[in-house]
N, C-alpha and C positions, 0 to 999 in steps of 0.2 A: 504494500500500500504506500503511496508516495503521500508523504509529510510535509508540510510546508516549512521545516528546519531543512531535508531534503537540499528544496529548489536553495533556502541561502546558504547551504554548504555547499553546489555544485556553484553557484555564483564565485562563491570566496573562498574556494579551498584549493591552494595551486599545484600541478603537478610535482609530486616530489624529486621524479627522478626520470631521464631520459631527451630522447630530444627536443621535447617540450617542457622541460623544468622551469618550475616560476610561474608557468599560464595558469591560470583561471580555468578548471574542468569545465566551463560553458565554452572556453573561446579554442579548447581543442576540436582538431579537424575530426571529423566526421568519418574518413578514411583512418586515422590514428586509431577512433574508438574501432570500427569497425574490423580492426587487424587484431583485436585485443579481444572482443567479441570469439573470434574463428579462436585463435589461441589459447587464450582465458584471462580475465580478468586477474589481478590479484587481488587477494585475500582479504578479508575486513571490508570497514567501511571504504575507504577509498573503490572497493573494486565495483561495489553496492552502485558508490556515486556514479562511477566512471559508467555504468549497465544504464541506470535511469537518464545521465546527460546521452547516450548514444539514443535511448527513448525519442527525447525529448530533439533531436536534432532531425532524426527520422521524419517527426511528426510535423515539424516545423515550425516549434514551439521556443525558440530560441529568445522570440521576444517579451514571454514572460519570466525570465530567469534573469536576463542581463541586468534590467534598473536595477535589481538587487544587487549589485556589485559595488552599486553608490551609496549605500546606505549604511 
């Protein structure tokens, strides 16, 4: 079930590690999630996040996630 803690930790929770380290899980690409998707996510919350931001990019749902970045 998607939380609305969720959407602002996919806003403001930055990739830890890789060639997207520092970004914001809303503003990775869509193809990054989708390679991780086939592979497997990792473990914990971040993988949780990482499954619901690929959802929500799918969906093209992008625009309810970002303002929370400012906030």
């Amino acid at each position: 079930m998607l939380e609305q803690q969720d959407l602002i930790d996919i806003a403001r929770t930055q990739m830890p590690f890789g060639k997207y380290a520092g970004r914001p899980l809303i503003d990775l690409p869509e193809e990054y999630l989708l390679w991780f998707a086939k592979k497997e996510f990792p473990k914990g919350r971040l993988g949780h996040l990482m499954a619901i931001t690929l959802e929500i990019k799918i969906e093209g749902l992008e625009g309810l996630v970002k303002p929370l970045k400012k906030q």
